[in-house]
Every structure is written in structure tokens, then in C-alpha cells.
C-alpha positions in Angstrom: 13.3 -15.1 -21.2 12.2 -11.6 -22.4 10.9 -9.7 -19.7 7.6 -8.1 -21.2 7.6 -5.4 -18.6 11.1 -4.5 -19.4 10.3 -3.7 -22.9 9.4 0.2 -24.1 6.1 -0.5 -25.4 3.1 0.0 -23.3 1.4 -3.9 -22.4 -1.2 -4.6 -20.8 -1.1 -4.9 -16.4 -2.5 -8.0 -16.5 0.1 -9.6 -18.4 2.9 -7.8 -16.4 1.6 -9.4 -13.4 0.8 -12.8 -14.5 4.6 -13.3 -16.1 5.7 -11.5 -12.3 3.6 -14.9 -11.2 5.0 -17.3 -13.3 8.7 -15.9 -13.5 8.6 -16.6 -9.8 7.3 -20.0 -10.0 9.9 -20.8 -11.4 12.1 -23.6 -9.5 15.4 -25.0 -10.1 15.1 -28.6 -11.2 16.8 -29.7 -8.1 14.6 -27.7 -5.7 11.6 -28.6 -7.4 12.6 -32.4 -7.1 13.2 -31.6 -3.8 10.0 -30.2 -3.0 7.9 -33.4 -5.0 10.0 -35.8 -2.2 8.4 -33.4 0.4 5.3 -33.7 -0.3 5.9 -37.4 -1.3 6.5 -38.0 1.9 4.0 -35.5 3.6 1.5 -37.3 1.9 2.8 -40.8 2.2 2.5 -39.8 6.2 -0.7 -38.8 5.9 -1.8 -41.8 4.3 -0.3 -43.7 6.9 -1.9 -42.1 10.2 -5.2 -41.9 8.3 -5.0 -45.7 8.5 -3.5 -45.8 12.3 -5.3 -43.0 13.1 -8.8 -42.6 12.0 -10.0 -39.1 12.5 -13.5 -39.9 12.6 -13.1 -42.4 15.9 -12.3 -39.4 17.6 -10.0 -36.0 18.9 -7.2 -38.6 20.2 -7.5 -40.1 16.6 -8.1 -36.5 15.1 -4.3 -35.2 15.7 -2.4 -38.3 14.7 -3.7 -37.1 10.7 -3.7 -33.5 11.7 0.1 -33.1 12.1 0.9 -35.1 8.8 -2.0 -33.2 6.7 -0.4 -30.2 8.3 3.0 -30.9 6.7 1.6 -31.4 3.5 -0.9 -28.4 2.9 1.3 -25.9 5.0 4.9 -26.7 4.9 4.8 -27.3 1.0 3.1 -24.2 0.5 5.4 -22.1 2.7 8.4 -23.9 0.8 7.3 -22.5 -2.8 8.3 -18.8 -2.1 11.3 -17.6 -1.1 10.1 -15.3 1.9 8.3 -18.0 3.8 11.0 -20.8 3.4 12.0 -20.1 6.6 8.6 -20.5 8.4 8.4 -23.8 6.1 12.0 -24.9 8.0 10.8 -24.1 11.2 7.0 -25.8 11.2 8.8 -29.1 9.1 11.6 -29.0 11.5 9.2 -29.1 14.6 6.6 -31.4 13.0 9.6 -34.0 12.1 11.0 -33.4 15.9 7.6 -34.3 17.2 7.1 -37.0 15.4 10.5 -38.6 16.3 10.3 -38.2 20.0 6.4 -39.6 19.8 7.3 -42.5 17.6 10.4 -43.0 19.6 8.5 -43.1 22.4 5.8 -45.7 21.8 9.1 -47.6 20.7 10.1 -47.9 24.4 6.7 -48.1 25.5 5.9 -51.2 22.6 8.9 -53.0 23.9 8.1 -52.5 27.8 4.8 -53.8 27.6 5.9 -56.7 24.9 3.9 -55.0 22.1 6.6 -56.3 19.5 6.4 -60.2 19.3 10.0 -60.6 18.5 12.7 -61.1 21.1 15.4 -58.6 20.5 17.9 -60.6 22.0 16.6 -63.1 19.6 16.2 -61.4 16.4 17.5 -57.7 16.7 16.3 -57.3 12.8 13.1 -57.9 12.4 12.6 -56.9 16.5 13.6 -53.2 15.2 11.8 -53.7 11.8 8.4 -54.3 13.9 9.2 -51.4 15.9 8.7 -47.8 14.7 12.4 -47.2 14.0 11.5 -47.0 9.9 8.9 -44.5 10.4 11.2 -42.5 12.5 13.9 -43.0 9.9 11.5 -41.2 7.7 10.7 -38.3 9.9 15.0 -37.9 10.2 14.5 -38.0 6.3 12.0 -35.4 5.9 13.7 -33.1 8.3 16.9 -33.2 5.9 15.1 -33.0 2.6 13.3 -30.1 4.3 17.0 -27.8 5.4 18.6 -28.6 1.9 14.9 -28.0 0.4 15.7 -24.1 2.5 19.3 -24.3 2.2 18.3 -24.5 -2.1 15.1 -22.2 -1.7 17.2 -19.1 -0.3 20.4 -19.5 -2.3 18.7 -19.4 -5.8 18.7 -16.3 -7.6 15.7 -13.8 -8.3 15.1 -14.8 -12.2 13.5 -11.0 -12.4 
């Protein structure tokens, strides 16, 4: 890629600073792929608690979309540059921490009360199936995409 403000003639600022913009926009394929499953999955979350959770039925409703809509404005924004990777690491790692001990949590609490209709005892499967083990198997998943999504984001080399 020639570097325009590399060169000995004299361009103009503007361009200088929008290649500077898009030079660094520049992902590797696996990093960007990375970051697409994060915000897959950000928004796939959202999605979800919007239809658990209405916000509009109220505050207690309001902050089961909040979190998820967090992940996916903030986190994938702070993932995109190199300098706030680490601040996207640390809100994704607390938000998917969160939502594992809350989800695991109304997992005890569902099979307590007999929330889940299926025996465990009977039908371990489908008992843990109608539980909120998958969803927390997601969370565990978007925790890992986002440390190799930091682990990729800090090791790649400044293109400039």
C-alpha cells in the first residue's frame, strides 16, 4: 500500500488523514471474523432479553436489554482500535461474568421452585436443555471469542 504521506510531494491534509483512518481500519481477516461473531452474538443477546425482557414494562425489565445492548454498542466499538482493546476485555469479560452467575442463578432457583417441567432424574437432557445452561454456554462463548478477539487485537502489527 503506498503511503501517500510518505511520498516527497506536497498532498493535501485531508487525504493524509483520511488514509491514517482507513490504514488503521484495517483488520486482519481473522480478527475481523472474530469481531462479526462478537457482535453476532451481542446482538443475538440482545434480541433475546428484548423478548424476555421488555424494557418498556419497566426498570426491572429495563436492565435485562441494557447489559446485552451494552455489549454490542460499547464492547464492539472498544474492540476496533488497538488502545481500547483492553477496556473492551475488561467490560465483555464482566458483562459475560454477570451474565453467567445471573443465568446460573435462576438455574437453581427454576429447579427449586419446579420452574422446569422435566424431572432431572428422569430426563437429565432435555431437564438441562429447558434450563438456562445454553444461554450460559453462550456467555462462556462470548467471553473466549472476546480474550482471543484481544489476544489478536494487540498482537497485530501497526500497518503505518
Amino acid at each position: 500500500m503506498d503511503d501517500p504521506s510518505r511520498s516527497g510531494s506536497d498532498h493535501n491534509l485531508s487525504y493524509r488523514v483520511l488514509y491514517q483512518i482507513r490504514v488503521r481500519l484495517i483488520m486482519r481477516p481473522e480478527r475481523m471474523q472474530l469481531w462479526l461473531a462478537q457482535v453476532a452474538m451481542a446482538l443475538g443477546a440482545v434480541m433475546t432479553h428484548y423478548i424476555m425482557h421488555p424494557p418498556h414494562h419497566g426498570v426491572t425489565y429495563f436492565w435485562g436489554t441494557f447489559f446485552p445492548a451494552m455489549d454490542l454498542l460499547l464492547v464492539s466499538a472498544l474492540f476496533l482500535s488497538k488502545r481500547t482493546a483492553v477496556w473492551g476485555l475488561l467490560f465483555n469479560s464482566f458483562l459475560a461474568f454477570f451474565g453467567i452467575i445471573m443465568m446460573t442463578d435462576l438455574i437453581v432457583v427454576g429447579a427449586l421452585n419446579g420452574w422446569i417441567k422435566t424431572s432431572f432424574w428422569g430426563n437429565p437432557l432435555r431437564w438441562l436443555m429447558e434450563s438456562m445452561f445454553p444461554n450460559v454456554m453462550l456467555a462462556v462463548a462470548d467471553f473466549f471469542v472476546g480474550l482471543v478477539l484481544y489476544k489478536l487485537t494487540i498482537s497485530q502489527q501497526k500497518l503505518i
